[in-house]
N, C-alpha and C positions, 0 to 999 in steps of 0.2 A: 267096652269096659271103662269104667271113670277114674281118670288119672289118679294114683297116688298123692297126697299130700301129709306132707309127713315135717311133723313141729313137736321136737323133742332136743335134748341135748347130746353133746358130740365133742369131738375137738380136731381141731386142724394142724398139719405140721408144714413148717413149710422154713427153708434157709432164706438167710437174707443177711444182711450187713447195716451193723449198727451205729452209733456215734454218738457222744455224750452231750445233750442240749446245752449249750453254751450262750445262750443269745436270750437269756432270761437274766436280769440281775441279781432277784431278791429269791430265785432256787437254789435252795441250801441241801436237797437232796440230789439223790441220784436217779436221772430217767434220762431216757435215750429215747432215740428218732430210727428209723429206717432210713440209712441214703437212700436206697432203691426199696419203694416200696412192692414195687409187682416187678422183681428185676425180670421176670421172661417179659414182659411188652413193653414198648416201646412205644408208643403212642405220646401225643406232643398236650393231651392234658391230666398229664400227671399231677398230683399235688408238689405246689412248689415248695422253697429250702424254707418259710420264713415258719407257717402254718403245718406242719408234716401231718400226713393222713393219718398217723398216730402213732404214740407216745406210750413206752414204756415204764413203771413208775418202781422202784426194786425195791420189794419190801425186805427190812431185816428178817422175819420168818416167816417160812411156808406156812402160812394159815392154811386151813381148811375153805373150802370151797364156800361151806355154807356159811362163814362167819363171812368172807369175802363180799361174798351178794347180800347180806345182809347189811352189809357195810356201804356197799355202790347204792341200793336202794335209800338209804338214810340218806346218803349223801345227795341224791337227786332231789331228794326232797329239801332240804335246807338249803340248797344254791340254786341262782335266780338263773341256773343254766341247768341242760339236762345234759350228760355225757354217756357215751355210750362203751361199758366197760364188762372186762371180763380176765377173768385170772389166767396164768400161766406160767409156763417157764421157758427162759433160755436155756440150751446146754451148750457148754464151750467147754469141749476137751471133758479135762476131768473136774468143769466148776458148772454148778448150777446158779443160775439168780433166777428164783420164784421171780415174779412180777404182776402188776396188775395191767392189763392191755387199752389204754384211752383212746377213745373215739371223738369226734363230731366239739372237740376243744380247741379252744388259740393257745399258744405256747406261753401268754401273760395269765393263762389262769390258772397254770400248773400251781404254782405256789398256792393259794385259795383251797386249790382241789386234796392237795394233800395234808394241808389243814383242818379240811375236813373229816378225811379218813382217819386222821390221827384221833378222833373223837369217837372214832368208834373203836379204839385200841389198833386201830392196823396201822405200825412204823417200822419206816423207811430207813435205808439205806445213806448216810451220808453224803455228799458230795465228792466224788474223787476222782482226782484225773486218769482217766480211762480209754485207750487207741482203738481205734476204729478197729473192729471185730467183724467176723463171718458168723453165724453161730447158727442152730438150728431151735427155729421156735414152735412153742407147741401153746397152746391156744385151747382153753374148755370152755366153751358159748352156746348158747341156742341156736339152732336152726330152725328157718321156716319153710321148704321147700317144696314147690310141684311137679309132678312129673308131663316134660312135655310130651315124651313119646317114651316107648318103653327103656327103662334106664339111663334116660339123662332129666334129669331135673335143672329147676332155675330156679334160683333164690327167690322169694315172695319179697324180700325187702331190698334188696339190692341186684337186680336185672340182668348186671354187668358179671354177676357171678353165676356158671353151671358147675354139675357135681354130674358126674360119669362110673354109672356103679359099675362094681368089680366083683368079683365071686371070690374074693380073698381079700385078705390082709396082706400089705406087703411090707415090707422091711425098708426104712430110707434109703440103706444104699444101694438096694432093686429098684425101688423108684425111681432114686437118683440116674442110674446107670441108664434107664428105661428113655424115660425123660429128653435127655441129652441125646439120646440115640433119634428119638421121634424128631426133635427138634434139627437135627442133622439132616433129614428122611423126607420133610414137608416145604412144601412150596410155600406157606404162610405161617411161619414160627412165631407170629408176634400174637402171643398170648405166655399167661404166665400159672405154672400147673404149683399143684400143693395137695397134699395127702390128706387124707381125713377118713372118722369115721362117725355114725351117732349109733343111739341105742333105739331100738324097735324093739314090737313085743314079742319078736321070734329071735330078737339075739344080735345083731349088730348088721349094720347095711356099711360095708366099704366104698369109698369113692375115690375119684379124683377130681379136685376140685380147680376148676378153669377159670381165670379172671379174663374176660375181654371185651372192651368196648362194645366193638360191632358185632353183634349175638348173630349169628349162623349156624342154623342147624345139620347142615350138609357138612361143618368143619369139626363138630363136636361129635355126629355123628363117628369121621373118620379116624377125628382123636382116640375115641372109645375103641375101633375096630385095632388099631396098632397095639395103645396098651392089652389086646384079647390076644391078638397075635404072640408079644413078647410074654406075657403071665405063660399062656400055651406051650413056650419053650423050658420055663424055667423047670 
């Protein structure tokens, strides 16, 4: 039977720890960095402190999705860079910052970049001093994925990413609990997990989504069988 590929939209959730860019002069808004971008791995080529694998940018209102992409698209097109962007929100406690999610940019073009959005009516959040935070993000983007074998998939644009389907939806703090438990459980924990879902024409395909360097199919395999194990008890 001929592998699934499956290119439609979704969204990802995943905790992490954030920090207010500091190390730009002339940003007068408000966008943050991931200290730790994939905190479950540990692997020695991570994105360093200077360039962060991406940048948070807060907009003043939750726009809508499609003024959003409408907005990123204009904007690749007028700058002599292409970045790779996609809307979302943080939640911390009882506060939301919408946001927009940047990719594949130097931290000297933020200012530029949000110049640009600002032309397309989408603004920003002010600059203000702001402490390092834990928050949970959530992420609405395209996916391109194949299936290697049955139920685990590997991103078509990014390698380093698999998605591990699930016969449910789960709750963060069932994943969460889940997670930590595996990771407790496994002789090779460095990898780093995140939730997700997209839409299909039968209704939604759940995953969990793996970031790891060294792609091993015998380790995503076993990842998949643990989360079936603990979903089986709940």
């Amino acid at each position: 039977m001929k592998n699934r590929v499956i290119q439609t939209i979704g969204t990802i959730a995943k905790e992490e720890t954030f920090a207010q860019v500091e190390h730009v002069d002339d940003l007068k808004h408000q966008v943050l960095e991931s200290v730790r971008p994939f905190p479950g791995y540990h692997g020695s080529n991570l994105p360093g402190q200077k360039d962060a694998d991406s940048y948070f940018m807060v907009t003043k209102l939750r726009y809508n999705d499609d003024k959003l992409i409408r907005a990123i698209m204009q904007t690749n097109k007028e700058l002599p860079f292409i970045c790779d962007a996609a809307p979302g929100t943080i939640h911390l406690q009882q506060e939301n910052f919408n946001i927009i999610r940047i990719r594949d940019v130097k931290a000297a073009q933020l200012p530029e970049l949000i110049d640009s959005f600002r032309k397309s009516d989408i603004d920003f959040q002010k600059k203000k001093k702001l402490p390092e935070i834990t928050a949970l993000l959530r992420i609405r983007k395209f996916f391109s994925m194949e299936e290697t074998i049955e139920g685990i998939f590997r991103d078509q644009d990014r390698p380093d990413f698999s998605y591990l389907e699930l016969p449910i939806g789960l709750l963060w703090s069932s994943f969460k609990s889940m997670t930590e438990k595996l990771k407790y459980n496994i002789e090779d924990s460095n990898f780093d997990a995140a939730l997700g879902h997209v839409y299909c024409p039968k209704g939604l395909l759940d995953f969990v989504r793996i970031y790891d360097k060294n792609f091993k199919i015998g380790k995503l395999i076993y990842i998949k069988e643990k989360y079936l194990e603990y979903i089986a008890k709940l």
